[in-house]
C-alpha positions in Angstrom: 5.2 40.4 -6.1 5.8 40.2 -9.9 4.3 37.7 -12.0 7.6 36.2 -13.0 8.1 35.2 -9.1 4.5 34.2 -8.9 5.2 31.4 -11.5 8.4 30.4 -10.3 7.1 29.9 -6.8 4.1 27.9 -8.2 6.5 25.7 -10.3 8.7 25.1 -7.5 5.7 24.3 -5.1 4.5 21.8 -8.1 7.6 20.4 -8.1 8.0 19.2 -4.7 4.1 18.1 -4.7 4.6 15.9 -7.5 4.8 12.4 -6.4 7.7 10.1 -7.4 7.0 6.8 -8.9 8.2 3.8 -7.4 11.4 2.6 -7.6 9.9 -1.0 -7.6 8.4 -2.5 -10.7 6.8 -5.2 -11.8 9.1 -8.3 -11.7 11.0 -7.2 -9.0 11.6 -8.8 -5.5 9.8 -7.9 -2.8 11.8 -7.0 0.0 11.0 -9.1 2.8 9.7 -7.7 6.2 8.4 -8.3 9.6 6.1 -5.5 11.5 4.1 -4.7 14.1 0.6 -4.1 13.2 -2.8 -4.3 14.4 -5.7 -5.6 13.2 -8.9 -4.7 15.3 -7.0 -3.1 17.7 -4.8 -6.4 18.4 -1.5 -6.3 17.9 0.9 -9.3 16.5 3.6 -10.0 13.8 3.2 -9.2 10.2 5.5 -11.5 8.5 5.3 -11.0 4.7 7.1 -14.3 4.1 4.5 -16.4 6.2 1.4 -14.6 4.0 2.6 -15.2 1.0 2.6 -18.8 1.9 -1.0 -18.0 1.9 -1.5 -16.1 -1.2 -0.6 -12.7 -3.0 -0.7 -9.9 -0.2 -1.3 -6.1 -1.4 0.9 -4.0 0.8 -0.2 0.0 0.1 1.5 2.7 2.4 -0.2 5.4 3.8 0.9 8.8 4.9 -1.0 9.3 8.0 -3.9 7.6 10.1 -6.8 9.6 10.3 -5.9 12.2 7.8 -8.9 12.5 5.3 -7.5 10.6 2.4 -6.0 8.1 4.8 -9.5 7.1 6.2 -10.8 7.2 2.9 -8.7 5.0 1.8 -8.7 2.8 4.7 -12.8 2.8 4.1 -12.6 1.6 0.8 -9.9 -1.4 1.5 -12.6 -2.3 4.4 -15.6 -2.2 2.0 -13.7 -4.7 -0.8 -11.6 -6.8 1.6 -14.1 -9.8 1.0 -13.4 -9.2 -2.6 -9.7 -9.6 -2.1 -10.3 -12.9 0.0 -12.3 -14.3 -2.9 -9.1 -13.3 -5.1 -6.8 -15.2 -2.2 -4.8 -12.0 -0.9 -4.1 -10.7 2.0 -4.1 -6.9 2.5 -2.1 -4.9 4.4 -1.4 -1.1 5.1 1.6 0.5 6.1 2.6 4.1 7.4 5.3 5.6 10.1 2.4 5.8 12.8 3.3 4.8 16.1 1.3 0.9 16.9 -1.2 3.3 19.5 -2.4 5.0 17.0 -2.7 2.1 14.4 -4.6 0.3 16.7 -7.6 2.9 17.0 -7.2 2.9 13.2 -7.7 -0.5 12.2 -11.2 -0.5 14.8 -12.2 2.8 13.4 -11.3 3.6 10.0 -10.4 -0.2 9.0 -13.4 -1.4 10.7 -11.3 -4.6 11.7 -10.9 -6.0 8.3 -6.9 -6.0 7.4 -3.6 -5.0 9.5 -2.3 -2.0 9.5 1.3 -1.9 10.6 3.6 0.5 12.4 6.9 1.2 10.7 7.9 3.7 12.4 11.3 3.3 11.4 10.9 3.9 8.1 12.8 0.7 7.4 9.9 -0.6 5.1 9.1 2.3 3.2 12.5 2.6 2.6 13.2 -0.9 1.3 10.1 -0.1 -0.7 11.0 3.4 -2.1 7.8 4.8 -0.8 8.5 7.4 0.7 7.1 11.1 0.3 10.0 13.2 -1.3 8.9 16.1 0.4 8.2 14.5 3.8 10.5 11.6 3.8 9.6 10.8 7.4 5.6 9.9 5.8 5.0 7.1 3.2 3.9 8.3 0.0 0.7 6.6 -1.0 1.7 3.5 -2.9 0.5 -0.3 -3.6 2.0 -3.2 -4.4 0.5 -6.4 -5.4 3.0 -9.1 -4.4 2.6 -12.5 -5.6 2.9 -15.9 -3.6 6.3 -16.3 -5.4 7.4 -13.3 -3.9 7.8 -10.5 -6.9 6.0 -7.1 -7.5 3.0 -8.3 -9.7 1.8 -4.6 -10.0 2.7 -1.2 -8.1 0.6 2.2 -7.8 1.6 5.9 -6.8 -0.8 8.4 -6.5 -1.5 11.0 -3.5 -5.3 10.1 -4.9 -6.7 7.7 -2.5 -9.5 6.2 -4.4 -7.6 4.2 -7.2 -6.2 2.1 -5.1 -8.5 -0.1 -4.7 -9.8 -0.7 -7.7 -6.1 -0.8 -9.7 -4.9 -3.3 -6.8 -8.2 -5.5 -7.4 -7.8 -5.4 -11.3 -4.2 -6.4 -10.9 -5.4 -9.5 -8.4 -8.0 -10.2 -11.3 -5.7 -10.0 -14.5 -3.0 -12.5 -12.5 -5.4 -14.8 -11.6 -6.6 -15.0 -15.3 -2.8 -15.5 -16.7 -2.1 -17.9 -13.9 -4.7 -20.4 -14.6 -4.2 -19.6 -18.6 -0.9 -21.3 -18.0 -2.1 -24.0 -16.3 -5.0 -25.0 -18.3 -5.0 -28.1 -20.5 -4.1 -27.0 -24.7 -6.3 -28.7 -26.7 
């Protein structure tokens, strides 16, 4: 094969690989949902309406349990989910993996701390524009910060598991700060 084909194949592969960003952006609604999901291996109702009534929630989408990044990922929302409580959120992750499967996930990779729920419809991702464009049936790896009032606060695509957390956290952080800015006294 010619190096001329070479390159084109490799820019074509690139191409494909590259993730797409988000359609939704900060200041946008969240679409409402309702999903099955598991938490511990116990399944129930995700209702994003009812936990914002709570506080912000950060919804991330997944590709596939148990892949590596997946459960790296999953890991490192376990290890800081005290850190969101502090912050008031509720987290949640997302993928097109039957509730079965989920439910070994959130015992073994989410070691029982947040939901993870089945949308095995695609109906959320969707309504979410995370999909993967080369795989639409898988969720591209995205997060959303949602706050109580229901709009995008923050959003986050990268195939890269390990920002996630952090960015998502930072984002919880920075509208905290503004929020009780606005609210405190002016002197």
């Amino acid at each position: 094969m010619k190096l001329p084909a070479i390159v084109a194949i490799v820019a074509a592969t690139a191409a494909f690989l590259t993730p797409a960003q988000a359609a939704l952006e900060v200041g946008d609604k969240a679409p409402d949902f309702a999903i099955d999901a598991s938490l511990g291996g116990s399944v129930f109702k995700f209702k994003l309406s009812e936990e914002l009534k709570k506080g912000p929630v950060v919804l991330y989408f997944f590709p596939a349990a148990f892949s590596v990044g997946c459960t790296i990922e999953a890991h490192e929302f376990a290890e800081a989910t005290e850190r969101f409580k502090a912050l008031g959120a509720t987290v949640i992750g997302v993928s097109h993996d039957d509730l079965d499967t989920l439910k070994r996930f959130s015992v073994a990779e989410c070691r029982s701390k947040f939901p993870v729920g089945a949308d095995v419809d695609q109906s959320v991702m969707k309504s979410y524009d995370a999909t993967l464009s080369i795989k639409p049936e898988y969720a591209n790896r995205t997060s959303y910060v949602i706050g109580q009032n229901g709009t995008i606060l923050y959003q986050y695509t990268s195939l890269n598991p390990f920002k996630h957390v952090n960015n998502t956290l930072n984002a919880l952080k920075t509208s905290a700060t503004a929020a009780a800015a606005a609210v405190a006294p002016k002197k």
